[in-house]
MIDOSE-1310 file (N, C-alpha, C; in nm, 2 decimals, decimal comma, always signed):
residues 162
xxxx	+5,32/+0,94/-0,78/+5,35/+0,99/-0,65/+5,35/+0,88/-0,54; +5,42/+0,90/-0,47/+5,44/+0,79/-0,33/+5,37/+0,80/-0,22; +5,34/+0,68/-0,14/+5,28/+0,75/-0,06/+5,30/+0,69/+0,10; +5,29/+0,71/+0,23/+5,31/+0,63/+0,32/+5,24/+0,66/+0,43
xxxx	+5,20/+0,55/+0,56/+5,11/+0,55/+0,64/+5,20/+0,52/+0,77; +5,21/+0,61/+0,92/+5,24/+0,57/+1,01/+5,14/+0,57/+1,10; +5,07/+0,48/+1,19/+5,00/+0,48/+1,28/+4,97/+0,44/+1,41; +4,89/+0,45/+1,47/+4,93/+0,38/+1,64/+4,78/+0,27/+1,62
xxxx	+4,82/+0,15/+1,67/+4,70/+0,07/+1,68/+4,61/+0,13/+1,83; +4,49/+0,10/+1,82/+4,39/+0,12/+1,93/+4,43/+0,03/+2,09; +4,46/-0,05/+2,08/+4,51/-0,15/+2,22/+4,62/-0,26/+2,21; +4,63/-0,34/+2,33/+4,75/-0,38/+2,35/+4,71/-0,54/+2,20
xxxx	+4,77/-0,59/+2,20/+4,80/-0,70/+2,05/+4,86/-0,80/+2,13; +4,77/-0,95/+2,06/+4,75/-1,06/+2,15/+4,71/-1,20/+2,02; +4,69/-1,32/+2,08/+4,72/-1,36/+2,03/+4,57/-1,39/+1,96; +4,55/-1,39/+1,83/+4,40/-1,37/+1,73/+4,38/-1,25/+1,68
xxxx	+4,50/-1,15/+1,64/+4,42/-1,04/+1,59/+4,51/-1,04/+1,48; +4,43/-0,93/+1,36/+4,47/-0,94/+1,26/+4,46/-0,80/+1,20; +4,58/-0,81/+1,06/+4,59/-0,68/+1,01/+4,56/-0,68/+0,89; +4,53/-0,54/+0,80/+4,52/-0,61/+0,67/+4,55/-0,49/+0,60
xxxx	+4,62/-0,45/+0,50/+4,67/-0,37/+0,48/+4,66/-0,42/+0,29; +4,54/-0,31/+0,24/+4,54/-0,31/+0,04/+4,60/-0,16/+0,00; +4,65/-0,21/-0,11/+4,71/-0,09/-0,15/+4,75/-0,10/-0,30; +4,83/+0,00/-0,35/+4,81/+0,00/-0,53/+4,98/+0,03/-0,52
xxxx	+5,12/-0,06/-0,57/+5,22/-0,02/-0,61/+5,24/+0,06/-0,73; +5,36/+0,15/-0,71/+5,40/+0,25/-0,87/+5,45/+0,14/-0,94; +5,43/+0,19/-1,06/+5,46/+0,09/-1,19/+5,60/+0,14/-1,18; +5,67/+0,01/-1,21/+5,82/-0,01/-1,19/+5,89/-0,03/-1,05
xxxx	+5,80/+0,01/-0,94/+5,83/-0,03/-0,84/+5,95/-0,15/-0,76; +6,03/-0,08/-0,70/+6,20/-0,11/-0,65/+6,12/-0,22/-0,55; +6,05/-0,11/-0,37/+6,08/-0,19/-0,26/+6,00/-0,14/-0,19; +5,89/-0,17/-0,13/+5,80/-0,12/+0,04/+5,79/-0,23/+0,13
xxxx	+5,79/-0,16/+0,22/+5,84/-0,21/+0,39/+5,63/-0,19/+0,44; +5,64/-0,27/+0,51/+5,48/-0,29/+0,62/+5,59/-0,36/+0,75; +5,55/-0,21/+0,85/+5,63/-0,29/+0,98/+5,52/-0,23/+1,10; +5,52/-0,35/+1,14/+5,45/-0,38/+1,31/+5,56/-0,32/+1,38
xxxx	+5,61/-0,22/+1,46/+5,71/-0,16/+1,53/+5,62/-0,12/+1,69; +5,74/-0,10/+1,76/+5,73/-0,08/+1,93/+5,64/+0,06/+1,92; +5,69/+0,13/+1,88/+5,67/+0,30/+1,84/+5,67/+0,39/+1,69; +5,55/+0,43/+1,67/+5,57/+0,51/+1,55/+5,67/+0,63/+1,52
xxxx	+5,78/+0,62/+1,65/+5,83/+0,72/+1,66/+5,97/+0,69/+1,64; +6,01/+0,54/+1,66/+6,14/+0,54/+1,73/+6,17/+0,38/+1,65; +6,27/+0,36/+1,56/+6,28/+0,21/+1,52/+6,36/+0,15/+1,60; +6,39/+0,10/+1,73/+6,46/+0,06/+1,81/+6,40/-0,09/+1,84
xxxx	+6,28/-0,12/+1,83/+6,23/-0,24/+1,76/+6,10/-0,28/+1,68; +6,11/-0,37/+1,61/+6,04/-0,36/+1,50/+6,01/-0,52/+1,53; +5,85/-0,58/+1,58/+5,88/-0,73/+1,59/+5,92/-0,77/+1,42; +5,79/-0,70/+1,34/+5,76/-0,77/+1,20/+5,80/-0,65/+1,10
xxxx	+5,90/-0,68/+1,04/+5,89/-0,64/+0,90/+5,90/-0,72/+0,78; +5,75/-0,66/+0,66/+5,78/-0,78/+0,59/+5,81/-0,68/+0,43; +5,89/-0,65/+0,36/+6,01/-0,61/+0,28/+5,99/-0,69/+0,11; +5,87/-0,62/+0,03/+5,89/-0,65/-0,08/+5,95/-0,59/-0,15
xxxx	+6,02/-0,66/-0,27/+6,14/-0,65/-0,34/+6,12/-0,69/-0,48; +6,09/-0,63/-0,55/+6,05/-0,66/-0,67/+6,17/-0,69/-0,78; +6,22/-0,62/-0,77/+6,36/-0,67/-0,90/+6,41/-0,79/-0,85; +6,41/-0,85/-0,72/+6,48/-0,98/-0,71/+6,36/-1,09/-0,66
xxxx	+6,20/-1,00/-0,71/+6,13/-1,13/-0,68/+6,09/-1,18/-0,56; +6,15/-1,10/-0,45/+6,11/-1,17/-0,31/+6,04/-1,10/-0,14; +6,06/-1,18/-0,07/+5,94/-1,09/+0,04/+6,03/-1,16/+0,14; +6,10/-1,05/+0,21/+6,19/-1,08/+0,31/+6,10/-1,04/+0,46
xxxx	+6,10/-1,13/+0,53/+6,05/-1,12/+0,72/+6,21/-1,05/+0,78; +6,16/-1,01/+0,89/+6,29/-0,99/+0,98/+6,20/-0,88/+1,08; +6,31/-0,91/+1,18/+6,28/-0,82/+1,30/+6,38/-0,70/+1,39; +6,37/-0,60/+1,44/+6,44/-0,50/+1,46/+6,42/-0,54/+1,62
xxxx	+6,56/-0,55/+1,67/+6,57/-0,61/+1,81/+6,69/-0,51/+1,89; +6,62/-0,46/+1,95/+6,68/-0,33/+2,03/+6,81/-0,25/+1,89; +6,78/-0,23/+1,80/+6,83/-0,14/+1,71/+6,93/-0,24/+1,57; +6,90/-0,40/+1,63/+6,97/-0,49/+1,58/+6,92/-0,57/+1,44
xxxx	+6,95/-0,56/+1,29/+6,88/-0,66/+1,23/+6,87/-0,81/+1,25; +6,76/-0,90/+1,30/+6,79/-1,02/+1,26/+6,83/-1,10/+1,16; +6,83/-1,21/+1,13/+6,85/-1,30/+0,97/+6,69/-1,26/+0,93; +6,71/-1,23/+0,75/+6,65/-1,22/+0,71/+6,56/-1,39/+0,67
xxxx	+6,41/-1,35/+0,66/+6,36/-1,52/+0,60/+6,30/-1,49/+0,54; +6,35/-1,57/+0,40/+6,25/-1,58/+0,27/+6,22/-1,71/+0,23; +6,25/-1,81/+0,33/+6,25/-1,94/+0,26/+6,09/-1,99/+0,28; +6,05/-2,07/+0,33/+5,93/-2,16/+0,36/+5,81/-2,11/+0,36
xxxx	+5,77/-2,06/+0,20/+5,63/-2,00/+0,16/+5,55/-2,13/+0,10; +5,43/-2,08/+0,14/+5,36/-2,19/+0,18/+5,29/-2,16/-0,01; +5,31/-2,01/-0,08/+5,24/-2,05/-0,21/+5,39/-2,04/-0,28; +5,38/-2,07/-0,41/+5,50/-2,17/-0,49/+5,58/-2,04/-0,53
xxxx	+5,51/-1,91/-0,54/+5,55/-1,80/-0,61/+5,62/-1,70/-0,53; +5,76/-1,69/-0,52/+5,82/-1,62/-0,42/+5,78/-1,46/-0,42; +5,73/-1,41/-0,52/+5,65/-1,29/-0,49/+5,53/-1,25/-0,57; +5,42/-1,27/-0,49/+5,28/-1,28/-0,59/+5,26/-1,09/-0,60
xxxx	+5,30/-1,04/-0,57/+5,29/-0,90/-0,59/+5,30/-0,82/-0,72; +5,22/-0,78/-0,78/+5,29/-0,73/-0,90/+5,29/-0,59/-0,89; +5,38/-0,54/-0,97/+5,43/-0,39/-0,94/+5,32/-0,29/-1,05; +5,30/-0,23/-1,03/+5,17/-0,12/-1,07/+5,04/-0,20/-1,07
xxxx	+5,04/-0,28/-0,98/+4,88/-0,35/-0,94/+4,84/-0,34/-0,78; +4,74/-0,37/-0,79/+4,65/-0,37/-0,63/+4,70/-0,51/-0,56; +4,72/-0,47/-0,41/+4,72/-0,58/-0,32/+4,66/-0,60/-0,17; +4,68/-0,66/-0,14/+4,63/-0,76/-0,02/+4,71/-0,83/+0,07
xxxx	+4,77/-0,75/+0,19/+4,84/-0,83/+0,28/+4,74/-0,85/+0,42; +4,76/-0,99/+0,47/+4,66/-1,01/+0,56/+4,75/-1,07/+0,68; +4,76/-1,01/+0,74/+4,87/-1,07/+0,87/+4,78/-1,14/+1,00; +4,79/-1,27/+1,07/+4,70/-1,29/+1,19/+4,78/-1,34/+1,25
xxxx	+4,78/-1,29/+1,43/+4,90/-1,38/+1,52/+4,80/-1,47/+1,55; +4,93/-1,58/+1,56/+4,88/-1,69/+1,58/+4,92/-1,73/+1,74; +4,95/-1,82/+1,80/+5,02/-1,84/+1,89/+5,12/-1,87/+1,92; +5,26/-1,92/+1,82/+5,36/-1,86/+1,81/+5,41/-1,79/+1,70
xxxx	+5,37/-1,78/+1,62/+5,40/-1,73/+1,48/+5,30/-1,62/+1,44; +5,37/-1,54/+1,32/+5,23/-1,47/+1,25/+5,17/-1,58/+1,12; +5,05/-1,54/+1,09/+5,07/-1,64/+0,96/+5,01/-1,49/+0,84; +5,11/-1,48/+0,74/+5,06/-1,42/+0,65/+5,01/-1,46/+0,54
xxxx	+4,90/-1,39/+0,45/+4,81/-1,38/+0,35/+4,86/-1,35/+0,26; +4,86/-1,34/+0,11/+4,86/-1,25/+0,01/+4,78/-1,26/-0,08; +4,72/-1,11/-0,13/+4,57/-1,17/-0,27/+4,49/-1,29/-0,22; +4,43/-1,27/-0,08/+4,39/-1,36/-0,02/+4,39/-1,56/-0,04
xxxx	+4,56/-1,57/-0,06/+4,57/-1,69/-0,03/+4,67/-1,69/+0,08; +4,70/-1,79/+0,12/+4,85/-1,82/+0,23/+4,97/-1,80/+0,18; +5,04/-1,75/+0,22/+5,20/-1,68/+0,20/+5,30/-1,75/+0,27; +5,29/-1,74/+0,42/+5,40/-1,75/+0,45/+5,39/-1,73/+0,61
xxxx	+5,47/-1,81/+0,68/+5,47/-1,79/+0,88/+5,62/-1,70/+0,89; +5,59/-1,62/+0,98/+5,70/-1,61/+1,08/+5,70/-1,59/+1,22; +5,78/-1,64/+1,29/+5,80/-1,69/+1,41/+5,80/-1,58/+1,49; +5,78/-1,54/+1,63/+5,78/-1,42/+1,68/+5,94/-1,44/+1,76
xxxx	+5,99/-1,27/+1,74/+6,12/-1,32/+1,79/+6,11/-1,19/+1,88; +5,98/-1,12/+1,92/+5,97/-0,99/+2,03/+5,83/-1,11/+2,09; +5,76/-1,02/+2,20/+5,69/-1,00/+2,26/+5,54/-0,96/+2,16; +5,42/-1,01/+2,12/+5,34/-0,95/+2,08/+5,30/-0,79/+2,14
xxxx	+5,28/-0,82/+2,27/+5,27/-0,68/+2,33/+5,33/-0,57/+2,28; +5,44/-0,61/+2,24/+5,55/-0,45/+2,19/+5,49/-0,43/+2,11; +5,41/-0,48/+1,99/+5,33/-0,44/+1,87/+5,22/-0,31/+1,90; +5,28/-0,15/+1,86/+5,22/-0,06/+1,89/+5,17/+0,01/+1,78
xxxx	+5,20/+0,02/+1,66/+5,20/+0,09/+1,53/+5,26/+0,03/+1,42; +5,19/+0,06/+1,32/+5,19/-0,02/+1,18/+5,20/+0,10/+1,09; +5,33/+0,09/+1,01/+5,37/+0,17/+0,91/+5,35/+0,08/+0,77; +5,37/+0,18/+0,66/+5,38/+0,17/+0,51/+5,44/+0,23/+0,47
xxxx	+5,58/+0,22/+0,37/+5,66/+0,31/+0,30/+5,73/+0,26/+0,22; +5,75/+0,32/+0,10/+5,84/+0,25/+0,01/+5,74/+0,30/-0,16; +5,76/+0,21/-0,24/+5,69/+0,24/-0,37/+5,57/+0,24/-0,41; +5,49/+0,32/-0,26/+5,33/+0,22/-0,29/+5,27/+0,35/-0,33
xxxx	+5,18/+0,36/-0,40/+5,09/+0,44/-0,49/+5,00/+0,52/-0,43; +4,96/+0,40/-0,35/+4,79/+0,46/-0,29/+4,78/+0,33/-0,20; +4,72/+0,37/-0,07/+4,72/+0,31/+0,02/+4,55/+0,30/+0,06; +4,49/+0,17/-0,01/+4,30/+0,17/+0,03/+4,26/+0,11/+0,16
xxxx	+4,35/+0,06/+0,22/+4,32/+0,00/+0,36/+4,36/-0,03/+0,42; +4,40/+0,02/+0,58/+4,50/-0,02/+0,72/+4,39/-0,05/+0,81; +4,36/-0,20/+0,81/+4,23/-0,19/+0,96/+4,35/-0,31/+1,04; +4,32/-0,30/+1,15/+4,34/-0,40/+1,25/+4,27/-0,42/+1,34
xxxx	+4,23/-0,57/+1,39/+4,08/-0,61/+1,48/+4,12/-0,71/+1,50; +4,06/-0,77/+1,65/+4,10/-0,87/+1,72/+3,99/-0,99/+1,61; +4,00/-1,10/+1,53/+3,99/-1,24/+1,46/+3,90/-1,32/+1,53; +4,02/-1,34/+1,64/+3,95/-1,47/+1,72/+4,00/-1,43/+1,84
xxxx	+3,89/-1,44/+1,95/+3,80/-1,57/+1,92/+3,65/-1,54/+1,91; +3,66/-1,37/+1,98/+3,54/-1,29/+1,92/+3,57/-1,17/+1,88; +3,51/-1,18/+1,67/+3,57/-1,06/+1,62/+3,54/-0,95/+1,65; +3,64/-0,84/+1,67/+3,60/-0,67/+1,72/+3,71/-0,61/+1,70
xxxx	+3,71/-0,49/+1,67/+3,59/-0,40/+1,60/+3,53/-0,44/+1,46; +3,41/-0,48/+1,43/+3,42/-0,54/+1,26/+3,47/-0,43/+1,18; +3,53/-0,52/+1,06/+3,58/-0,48/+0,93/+3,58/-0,36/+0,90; +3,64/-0,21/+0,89/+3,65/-0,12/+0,81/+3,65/-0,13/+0,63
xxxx	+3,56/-0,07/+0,59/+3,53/-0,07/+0,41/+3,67/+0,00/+0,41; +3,68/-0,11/+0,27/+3,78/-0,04/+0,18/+3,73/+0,08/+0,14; +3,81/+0,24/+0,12/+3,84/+0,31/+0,05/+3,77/+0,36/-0,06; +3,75/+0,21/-0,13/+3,70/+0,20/-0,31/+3,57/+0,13/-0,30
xxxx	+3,48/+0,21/-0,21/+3,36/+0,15/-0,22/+3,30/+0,08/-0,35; +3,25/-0,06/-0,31/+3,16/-0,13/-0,45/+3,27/-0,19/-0,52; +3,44/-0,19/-0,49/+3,49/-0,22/-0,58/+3,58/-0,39/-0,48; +3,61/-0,46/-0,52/+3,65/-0,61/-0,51/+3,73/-0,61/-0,49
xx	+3,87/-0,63/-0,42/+4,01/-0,62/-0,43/+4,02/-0,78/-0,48; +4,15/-0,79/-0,56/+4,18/-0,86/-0,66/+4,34/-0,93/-0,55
């Protein structure tokens, strides 16, 4: 069964906060979308979508600009493996804005930057949709430079994400 999460973040999004989003893909699994958008209501812009794609291997950035797709980017991942995700396993996406860029995580190593091509501020709600199984964790909290709200537990208490 599939499953998806749309939600509204708590305050306005700046530069040191971060998101973190674990979850379990269906075995055989096509394609799920995690997007930072203006509104949970209305895709008219979307600063961050990041778009894995399992049959071709890859994790596409791009951003939704007044109803417009940008160029997609898959190039300049900082780990060697264009998609560390495996399909019917547990994951770990960790997104933190930086000051101009996001820098993302995966399976808690480094992934990958993208550049901001909206306003942080427009970042209002954070969705999940696509092939994902079970969704154990949507927290978002300001990093740096003092962290708040601390960490929400995973879901699967006692258990380690991998």
């Amino acid at each position: 069964m599939l499953t998806s999460y749309t939600g509204n973040l708590y305050g306005p999004i700046d530069v040191g906060h971060l998101f973190v989003v674990s979850g379990k893909t269906v075995d055989g699994a096509g394609v799920f979308d995690i997007d930072l958008s203006s509104s949970k209501f209305s895709d008219l812009n979307i600063p961050l979508r990041i778009s894995v794609h399992f049959h071709s291997e890859t994790i596409l950035r791009n951003s939704l600009i007044e109803g417009a797709w940008g160029d997609n980017e898959l190039d300049e991942n900082i780990m060697a493996s264009p998609n560390p995700i495996v399909s019917g396993w547990d994951f770990k996406i960790l997104i933190l804005t930086g000051d101009e860029k996001f820098h993302i995580a995966i399976n808690e190593h480094p992934y990958c930057t993208y550049h901001y091509r909206l306003p942080l501020e427009m970042i209002q709600s954070i969705g999940i949709a696509g092939d994902v199984q079970k969704i154990f964790q949507v927290d978002h909290r300001r990093a740096f430079p003092s962290p708040w709200p601390m960490l929400h537990e995973d879901i699967r208490r006692g258990t380690e994400l991998s």
